[in-house]
Structure formats: C-alpha cells, structure tokens
C-alpha positions in Angstrom: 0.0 0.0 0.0 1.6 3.5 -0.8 0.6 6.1 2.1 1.0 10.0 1.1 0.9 12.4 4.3 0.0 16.2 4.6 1.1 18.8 6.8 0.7 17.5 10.4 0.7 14.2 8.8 4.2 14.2 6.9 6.1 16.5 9.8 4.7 13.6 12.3 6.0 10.8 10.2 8.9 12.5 8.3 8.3 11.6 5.3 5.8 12.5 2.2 5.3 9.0 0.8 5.7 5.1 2.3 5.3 2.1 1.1 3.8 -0.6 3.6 3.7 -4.4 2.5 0.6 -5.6 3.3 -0.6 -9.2 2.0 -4.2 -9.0 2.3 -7.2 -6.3 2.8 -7.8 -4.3 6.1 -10.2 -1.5 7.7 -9.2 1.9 8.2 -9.2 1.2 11.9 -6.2 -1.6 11.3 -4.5 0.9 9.1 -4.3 3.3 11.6 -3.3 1.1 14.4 -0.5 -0.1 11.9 0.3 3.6 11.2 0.8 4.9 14.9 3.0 1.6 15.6 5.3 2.8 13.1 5.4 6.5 13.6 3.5 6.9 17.3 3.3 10.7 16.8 0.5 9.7 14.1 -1.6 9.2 17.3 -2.8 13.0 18.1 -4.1 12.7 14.6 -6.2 10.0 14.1 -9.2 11.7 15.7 -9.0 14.6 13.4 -7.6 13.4 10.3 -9.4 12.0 7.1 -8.1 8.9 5.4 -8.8 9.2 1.6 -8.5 6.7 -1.8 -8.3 8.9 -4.8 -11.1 11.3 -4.9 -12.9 10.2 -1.9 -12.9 10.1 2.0 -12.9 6.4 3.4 -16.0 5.6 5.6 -15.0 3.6 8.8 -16.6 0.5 7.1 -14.2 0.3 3.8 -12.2 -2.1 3.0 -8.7 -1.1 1.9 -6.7 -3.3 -0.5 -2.9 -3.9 -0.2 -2.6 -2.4 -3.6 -4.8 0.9 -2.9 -3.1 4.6 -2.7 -4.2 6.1 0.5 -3.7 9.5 1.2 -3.5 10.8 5.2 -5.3 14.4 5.4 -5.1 16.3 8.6 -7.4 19.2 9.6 -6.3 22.3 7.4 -7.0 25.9 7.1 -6.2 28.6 5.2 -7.0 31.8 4.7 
C-alpha cells in the first residue's frame, strides 16, 4: 500500500510518501493502528484526520486493499 501524508501528517512521520507491505485487505481502523505503531506521533491525529483513496474520503466501514493509494489528510486551514 503507498501512504502519502499532509502537513501535520508528513512532519509527524517524516516523510511525504511510504510504502507498507501488506498481504491481504484491512479496515481503516487496522490501518491506523498499523500507522501509529510505526510513527507513534501519528496518534494525536487519528481523531481529526481523514483517510482518503483517490477522490474520496474512506467511511470507517471500507475495506482497503494492499494495492490501494491512501492519502492521510489532517485538519487544514487557510485563509
């Protein structure tokens, strides 16, 4: 699976993209709890963030494939 973090996202993790070899399909609860057990300063976000698969945002019940391109959106603002 190929993970792209934003702002909060990508300072938290240090890096922009990731790669993470996954064999078969998980929720976006599993990805997350994956996620902050590789980069534990994920975990402040995972209340307010918004995981998303090409054009749309994931509902809790999706099923993500190990193929997908999932993109890690924390709250933004501009102005």
């Amino acid at each position: 699976m190929r993970l792209i973090y934003f702002a909060h996202a990508r300072r938290a993790t240090g890096c922009s993209l990731e790669e993470l070899p996954l064999t078969a399909p998980l929720t976006p609860a599993a990805l997350w709890d994956l996620l902050i057990e590789r980069h534990p300063a994920l975990a402040s976000l995972r209340t307010v963030s918004r995981l998303a698969r090409g054009d749309d945002f994931l509902p809790a019940d999706a099923l993500l494939s190990p193929t997908d391109e999932i993109a890690i959106i924390p709250p933004v603002s501009g102005g």
